[in-house]
N, C-alpha and C positions, 0 to 999 in steps of 0.2 A: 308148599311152605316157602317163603319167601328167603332168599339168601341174603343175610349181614355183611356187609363191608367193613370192614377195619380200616378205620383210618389212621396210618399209622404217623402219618406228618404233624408235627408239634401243633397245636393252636394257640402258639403263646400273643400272638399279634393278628387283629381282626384281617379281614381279606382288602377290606377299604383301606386303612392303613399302611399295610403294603406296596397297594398302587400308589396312594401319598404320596409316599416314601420314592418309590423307583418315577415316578412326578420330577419329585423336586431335584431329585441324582440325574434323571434322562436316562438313565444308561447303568446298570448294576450287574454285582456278580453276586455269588452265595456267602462268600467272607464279608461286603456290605448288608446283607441280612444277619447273618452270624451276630457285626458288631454290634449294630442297631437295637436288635429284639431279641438278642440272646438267644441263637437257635446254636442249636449243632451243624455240621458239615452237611448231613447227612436230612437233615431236618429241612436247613434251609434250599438245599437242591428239589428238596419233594413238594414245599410252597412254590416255588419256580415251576417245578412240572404242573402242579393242577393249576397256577393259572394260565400259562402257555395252553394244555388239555381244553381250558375253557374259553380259550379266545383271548385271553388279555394282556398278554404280553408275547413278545417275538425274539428271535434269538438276534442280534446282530453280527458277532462273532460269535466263536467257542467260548462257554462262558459268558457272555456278555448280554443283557436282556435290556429290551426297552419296550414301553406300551405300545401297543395295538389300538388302531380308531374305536375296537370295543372297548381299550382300556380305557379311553379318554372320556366315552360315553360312559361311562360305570362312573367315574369320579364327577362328570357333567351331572348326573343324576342327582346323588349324594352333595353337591355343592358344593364339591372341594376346587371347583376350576374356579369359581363365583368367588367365595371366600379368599382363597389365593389373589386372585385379581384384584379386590377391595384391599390387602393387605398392603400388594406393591402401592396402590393407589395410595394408601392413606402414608407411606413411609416418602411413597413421592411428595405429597404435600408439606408432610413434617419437615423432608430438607429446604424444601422453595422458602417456607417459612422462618429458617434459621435466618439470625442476623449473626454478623461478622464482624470483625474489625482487626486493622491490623495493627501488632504489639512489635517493635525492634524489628519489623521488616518478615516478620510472619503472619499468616494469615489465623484468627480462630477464631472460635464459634462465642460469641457475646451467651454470658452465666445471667447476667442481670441488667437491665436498660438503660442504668445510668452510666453504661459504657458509647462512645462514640461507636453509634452504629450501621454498617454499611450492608449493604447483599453482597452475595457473595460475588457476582458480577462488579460492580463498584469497587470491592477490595481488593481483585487479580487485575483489575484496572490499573488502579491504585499503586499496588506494586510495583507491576510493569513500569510507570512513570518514574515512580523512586529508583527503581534500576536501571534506568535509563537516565536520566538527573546525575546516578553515580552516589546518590546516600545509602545506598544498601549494597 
C-alpha cells in the first residue's frame, strides 16, 4: 500500500507565480512571500524549501533566496522571461514616443498636440541653453 504525503505548506499562490515574483525581486526572503500572497511564517519558509528541494532557487545568504538556471528555465518554459521582455519592450517604446515641451523652464510630457512639441532630447537641450542664456 502506497504511503500518502501530507502536504502541509499553504497552496495559496501557484508554484509559477512564485518564481515570478522572486524574478522580478532577484533576491527574497519569507516575509516578502508572507506580504505578497498572504502566507504565514511558517508557510512561506516550506514554499522556499520545496522549491530550493526542487532545484529552483538558491540560498544566497541566510534567509535570502534567488533562482537557480532551473528557475530561469521553469519560467523560460511557461513564457514569463518572453512576456516580461515584450513588457520592458513595449514601455520602452511608450516613453521614446512621449512628446515634451517645456512650461516656465520645466520640462513635461505634452497631454494633447496642440502644445509646442519637442523629444525629450530637444527639451533638456532646450533647457540647457535657457540656463545657460541666464532665463531660467
Amino acid at each position: 500500500m502506497p504511503l500518502l504525503r501530507l502536504n502541509l505548506c499553504s497552496e495559496q499562490a501557484k508554484k509559477i507565480d512564485v518564481l515570478e515574483f522572486i524574478y522580478d525581486r532577484e533576491a527574497l526572503n519569507a516575509h516578502d512571500l508572507m506580504e505578497e500572497f498572504g502566507y504565514t511564517y511558517s508557510s512561506a519558509r516550506c514554499r522556499l524549501s520545496q522549491l530550493r528541494k526542487e532545484g529552483f532557487i538558491q540560498q544566497l545568504t541566510r534567509g535570502r533566496w534567488c533562482l537557480t538556471e532551473r528557475g530561469y528555465n521553469k519560467l523560460d518554459y511557461h513564457g514569463v522571461l518572453k512576456r516580461k521582455e515584450d513588457e520592458k519592450e513595449r514601455i520602452k517604446r511608450q516613453e521614446e514616443g512621449r512628446l515634451w515641451f517645456i512650461d516656465g523652464g520645466r520640462i513635461r510630457m505634452a497631454k494633447n498636440v496642440n502644445e509646442m512639441l519637442l523629444t525629450l532630447d530637444q527639451a533638456l537641450r532646450a533647457v540647457r541653453e535657457l540656463k545657460k542664456e541666464g532665463f531660467l
